[in-house]
MARRO-402932 format. One line per 4 residues: number of its first residue (from 1); their letters; for each residue x, y, z negated of C-alpha. Coordinates in nm, 2 decimals. Each point is the difference from the previous one (the first is absolute). Example, Ala and Ser with C-alpha at 12.3 -4.5 7.8 and 13.67 -1.06 7.14 Angstrom:
MARRO-402932
1) AS) 1.23,-0.45,-0.78; 0.14,0.34,0.07
//
This chain:
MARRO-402932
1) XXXX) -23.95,-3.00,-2.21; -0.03,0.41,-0.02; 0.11,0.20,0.27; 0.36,0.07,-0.13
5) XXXX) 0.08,-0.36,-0.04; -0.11,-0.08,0.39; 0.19,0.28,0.14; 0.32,-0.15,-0.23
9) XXXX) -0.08,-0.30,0.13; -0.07,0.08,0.37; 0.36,0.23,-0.03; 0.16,-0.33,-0.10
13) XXXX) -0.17,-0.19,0.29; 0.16,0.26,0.26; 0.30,0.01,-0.16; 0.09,-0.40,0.01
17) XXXX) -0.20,0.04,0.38; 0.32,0.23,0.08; 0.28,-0.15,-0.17; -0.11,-0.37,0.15
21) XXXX) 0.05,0.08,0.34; 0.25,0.27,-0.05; 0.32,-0.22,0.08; -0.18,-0.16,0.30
25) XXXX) -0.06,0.33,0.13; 0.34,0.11,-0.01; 0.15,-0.32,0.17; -0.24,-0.01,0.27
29) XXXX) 0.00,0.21,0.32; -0.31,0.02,0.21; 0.09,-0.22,0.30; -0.28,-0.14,0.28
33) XXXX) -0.20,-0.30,-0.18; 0.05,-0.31,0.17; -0.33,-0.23,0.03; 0.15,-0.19,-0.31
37) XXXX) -0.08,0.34,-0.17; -0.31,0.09,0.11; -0.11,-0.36,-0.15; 0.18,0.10,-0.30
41) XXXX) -0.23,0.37,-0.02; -0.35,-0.17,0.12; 0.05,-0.22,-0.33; -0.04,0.32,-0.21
45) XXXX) -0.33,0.16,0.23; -0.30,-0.23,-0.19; -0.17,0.08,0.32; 0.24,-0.13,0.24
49) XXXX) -0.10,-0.27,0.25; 0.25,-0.27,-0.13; -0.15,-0.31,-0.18; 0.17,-0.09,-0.30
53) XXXX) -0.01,-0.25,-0.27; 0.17,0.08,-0.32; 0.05,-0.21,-0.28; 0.06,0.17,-0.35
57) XXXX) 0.11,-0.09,-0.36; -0.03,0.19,-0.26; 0.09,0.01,-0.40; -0.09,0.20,-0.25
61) XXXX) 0.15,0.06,-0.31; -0.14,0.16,-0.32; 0.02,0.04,-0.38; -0.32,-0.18,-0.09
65) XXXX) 0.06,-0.28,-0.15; -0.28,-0.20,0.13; 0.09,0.07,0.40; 0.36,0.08,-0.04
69) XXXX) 0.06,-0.12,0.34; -0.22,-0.05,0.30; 0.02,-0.11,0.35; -0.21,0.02,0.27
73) XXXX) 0.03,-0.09,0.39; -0.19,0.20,0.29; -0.07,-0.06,0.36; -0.08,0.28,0.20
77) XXXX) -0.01,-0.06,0.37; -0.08,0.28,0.26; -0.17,-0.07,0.33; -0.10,0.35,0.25
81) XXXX) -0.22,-0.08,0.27; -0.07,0.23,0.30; -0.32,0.16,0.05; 0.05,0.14,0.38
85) XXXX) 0.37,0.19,0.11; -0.05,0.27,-0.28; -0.12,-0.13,-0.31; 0.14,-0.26,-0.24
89) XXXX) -0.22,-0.21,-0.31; 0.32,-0.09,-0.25; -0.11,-0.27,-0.26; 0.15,-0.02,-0.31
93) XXXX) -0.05,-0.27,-0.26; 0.12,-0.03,-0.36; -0.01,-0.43,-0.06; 0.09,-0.05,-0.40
97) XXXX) 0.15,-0.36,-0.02; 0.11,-0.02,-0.34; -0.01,0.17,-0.33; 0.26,-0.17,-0.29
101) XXXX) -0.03,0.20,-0.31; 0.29,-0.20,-0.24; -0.09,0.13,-0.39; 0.19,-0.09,-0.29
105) XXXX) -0.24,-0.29,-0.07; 0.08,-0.13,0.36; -0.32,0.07,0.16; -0.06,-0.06,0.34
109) XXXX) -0.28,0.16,0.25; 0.03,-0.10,0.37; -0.24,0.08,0.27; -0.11,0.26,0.27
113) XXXX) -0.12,0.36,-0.07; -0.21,0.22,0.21; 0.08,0.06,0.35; 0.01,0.32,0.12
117) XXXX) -0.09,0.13,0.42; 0.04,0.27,0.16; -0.07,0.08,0.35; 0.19,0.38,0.15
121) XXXX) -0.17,0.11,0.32; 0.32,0.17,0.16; 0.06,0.20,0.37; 0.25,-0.22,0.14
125) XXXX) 0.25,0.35,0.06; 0.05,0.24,-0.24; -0.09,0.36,-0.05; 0.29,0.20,0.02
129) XXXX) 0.21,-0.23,-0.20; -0.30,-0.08,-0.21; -0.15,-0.39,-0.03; -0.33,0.00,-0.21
133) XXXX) -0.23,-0.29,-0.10; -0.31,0.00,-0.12; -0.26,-0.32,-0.11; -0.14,-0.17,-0.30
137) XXXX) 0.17,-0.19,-0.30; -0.16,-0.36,-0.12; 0.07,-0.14,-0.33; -0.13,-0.33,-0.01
141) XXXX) -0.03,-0.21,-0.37; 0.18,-0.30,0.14; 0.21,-0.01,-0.36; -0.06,-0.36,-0.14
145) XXXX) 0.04,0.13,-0.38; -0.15,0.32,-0.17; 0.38,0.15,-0.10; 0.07,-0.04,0.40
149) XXXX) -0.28,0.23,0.14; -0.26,0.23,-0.05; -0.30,-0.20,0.10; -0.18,0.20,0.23
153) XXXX) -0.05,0.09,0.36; 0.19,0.34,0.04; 0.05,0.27,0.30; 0.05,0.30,0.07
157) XXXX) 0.17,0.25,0.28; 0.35,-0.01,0.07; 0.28,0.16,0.21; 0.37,0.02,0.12
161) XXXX) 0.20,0.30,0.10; 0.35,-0.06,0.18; 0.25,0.19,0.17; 0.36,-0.12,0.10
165) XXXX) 0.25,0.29,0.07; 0.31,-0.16,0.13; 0.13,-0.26,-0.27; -0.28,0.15,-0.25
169) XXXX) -0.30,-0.12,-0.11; -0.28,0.17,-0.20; -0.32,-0.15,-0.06; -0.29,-0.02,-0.24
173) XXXX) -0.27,-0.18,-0.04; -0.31,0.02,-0.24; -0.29,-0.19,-0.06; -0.30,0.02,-0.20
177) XXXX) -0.26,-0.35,-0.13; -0.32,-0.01,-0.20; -0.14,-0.32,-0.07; -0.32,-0.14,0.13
181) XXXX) -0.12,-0.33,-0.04; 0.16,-0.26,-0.29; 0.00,-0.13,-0.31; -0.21,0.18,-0.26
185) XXXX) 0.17,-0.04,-0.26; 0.34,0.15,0.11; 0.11,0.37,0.01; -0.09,0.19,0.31
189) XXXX) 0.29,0.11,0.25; 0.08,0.40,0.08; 0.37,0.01,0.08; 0.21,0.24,0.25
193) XXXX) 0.26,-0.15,0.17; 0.31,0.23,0.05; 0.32,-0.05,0.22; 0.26,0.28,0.08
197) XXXX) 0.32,-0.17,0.19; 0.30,0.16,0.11; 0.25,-0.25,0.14; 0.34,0.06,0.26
201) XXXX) 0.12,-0.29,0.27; 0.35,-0.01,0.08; 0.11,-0.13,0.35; 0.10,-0.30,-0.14
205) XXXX) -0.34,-0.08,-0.07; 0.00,0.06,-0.39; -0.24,0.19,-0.19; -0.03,0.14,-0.30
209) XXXX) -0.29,0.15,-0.19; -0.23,0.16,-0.24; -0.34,-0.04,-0.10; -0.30,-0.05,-0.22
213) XXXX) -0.30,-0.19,-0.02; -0.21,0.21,-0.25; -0.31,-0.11,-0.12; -0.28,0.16,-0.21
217) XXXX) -0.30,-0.13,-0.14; -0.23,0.24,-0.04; -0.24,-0.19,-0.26; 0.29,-0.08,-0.24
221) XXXX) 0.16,0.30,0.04; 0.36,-0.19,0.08; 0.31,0.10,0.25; 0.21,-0.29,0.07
225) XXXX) 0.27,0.21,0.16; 0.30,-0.22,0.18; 0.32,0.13,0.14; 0.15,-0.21,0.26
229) XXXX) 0.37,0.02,0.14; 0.07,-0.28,0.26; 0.26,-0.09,0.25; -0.08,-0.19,0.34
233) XXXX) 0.21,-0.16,0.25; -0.16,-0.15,0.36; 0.17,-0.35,0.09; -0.06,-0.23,0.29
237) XXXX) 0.09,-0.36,-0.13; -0.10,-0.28,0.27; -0.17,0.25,0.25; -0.27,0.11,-0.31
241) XXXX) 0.03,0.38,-0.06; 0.00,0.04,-0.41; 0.00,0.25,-0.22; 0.12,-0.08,-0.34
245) XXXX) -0.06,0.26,-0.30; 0.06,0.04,-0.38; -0.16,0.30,-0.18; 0.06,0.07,-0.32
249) XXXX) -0.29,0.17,-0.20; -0.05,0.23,-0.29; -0.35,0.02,-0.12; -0.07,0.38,-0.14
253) XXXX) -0.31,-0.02,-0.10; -0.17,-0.33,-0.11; -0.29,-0.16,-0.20; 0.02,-0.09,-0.33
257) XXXX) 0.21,-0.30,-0.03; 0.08,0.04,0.40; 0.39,-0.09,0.15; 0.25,0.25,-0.04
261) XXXX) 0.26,-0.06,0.29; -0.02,-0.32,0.24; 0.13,-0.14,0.32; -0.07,-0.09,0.33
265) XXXX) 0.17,-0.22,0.30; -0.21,0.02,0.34; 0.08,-0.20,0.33; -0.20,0.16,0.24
269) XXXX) -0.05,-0.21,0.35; -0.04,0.21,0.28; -0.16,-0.09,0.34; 0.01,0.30,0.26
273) X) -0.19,-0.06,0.31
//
């Protein structure tokens, strides 16, 4: 991708950024947030100190006519911890359950890939508007089939950026792994990790948003570039604050053979001390 093509495709990215939330700007007037709300924000600050255990599904849908459709399921609870009244330690764990990958011949693979932990050292307040996390990223070769994982023992630094401007939230977060230890025989890991997020909260407790988690591998030389539009509305259904999510996903930039547009529907358990 030369330099003309990412600034097209960067221009595009702010555009549909804009136009997203451009309506919910309009209908909305700034109003005092209600404690409702401020649950609401803290699920869009990775570095908040609110455990939370959501559930994702996701499929992926391509032209290749071996993997024309795929599916894949992801748990990813979050659990902070205090260290003292200032500082925070935020875990965050990526747990692949499953991995269907339907071919025109049928063919089936089920199992677990690689879990993935990260750990943000964060000040409890921010910094002029500012939260910031910092800590190291674990990629462990849990994956119970080649095609599920990468087969080594991977890390690397990682860190988070947030700040929350009324209904607004802007936040990135980027991430770098080498692997270390593993199976010979497979290809070595050295990917960034990339995450710009721009995302609005009404009062009524629905968001909407825009993102991308970008990845680059630095030995193959491959973006896989994912844009992300998703819409979010917090529920309390039997006393159990929920958030439930669809995102609908347009992949830029891809790997050979790689999806070109899937879908995702998150319910996101939330447990506010």
């Amino acid at each position: 991708m030369d330099l003309a093509d990412f600034q097209r495709r960067l221009s595009a990215v702010l555009f549909m950024a804009l136009m997203s939330v451009a309506v919910t700007v309009r209908a909305q007037s700034e109003t005092a947030r209600t404690p409702t709300d401020d649950l609401a924000m803290k699920l869009q600050n990775p570095v908040a100190h609110l455990i939370s255990v959501p559930i994702e599904n996701n499929w992926e849908f391509s032209d290749s006519p071996t993997h024309p459709t795929d599916y894949y399921g992801n748990l990813k609870p979050v659990i902070p911890f205090r260290l003292g009244s200032e500082w925070n330690l935020i875990t965050r764990t990526l747990i692949p359950l499953s991995y269907n990958t339907l071919g025109r011949s049928l063919s089936r693979r089920v199992g677990v890939g690689d879990v993935i932990s990260t750990g943000y050292l964060s000040p409890e307040k921010p910094v002029r508007q500012w939260f910031w996390g910092i800590g190291p990223g674990v990629i462990v070769p849990t994956a119970n089939n080649d095609d599920l994982g990468s087969g080594k023992w991977s890390a690397g630094p990682t860190a988070a950026v947030v700040t929350q401007r009324g209904s607004w939230s802007v936040l990135a977060l980027v991430g770098q792994t080498w692997s270390f230890a593993g199976n010979r025989n497979r290809d070595p890991v050295n990917t960034t990790y990339l995450q710009p997020s721009l995302s609005y909260t009404t009062t009524k407790d629905t968001s909407f948003g825009i993102d991308t988690q970008s990845s680059y591998d630095w030995d193959a030389g491959v973006w896989e570039v994912p844009l992300e539009l998703s819409v979010g509305q917090l529920v309390t259904v039997a006393g159990q604050a929920t958030n439930l999510g669809l995102t609908l996903r347009s992949h830029l930039d891809r790997p050979v053979g790689g999806p070109k547009w899937g879908l995702a529907f998150t319910a996101t358990f939330l447990f506010p001390k």
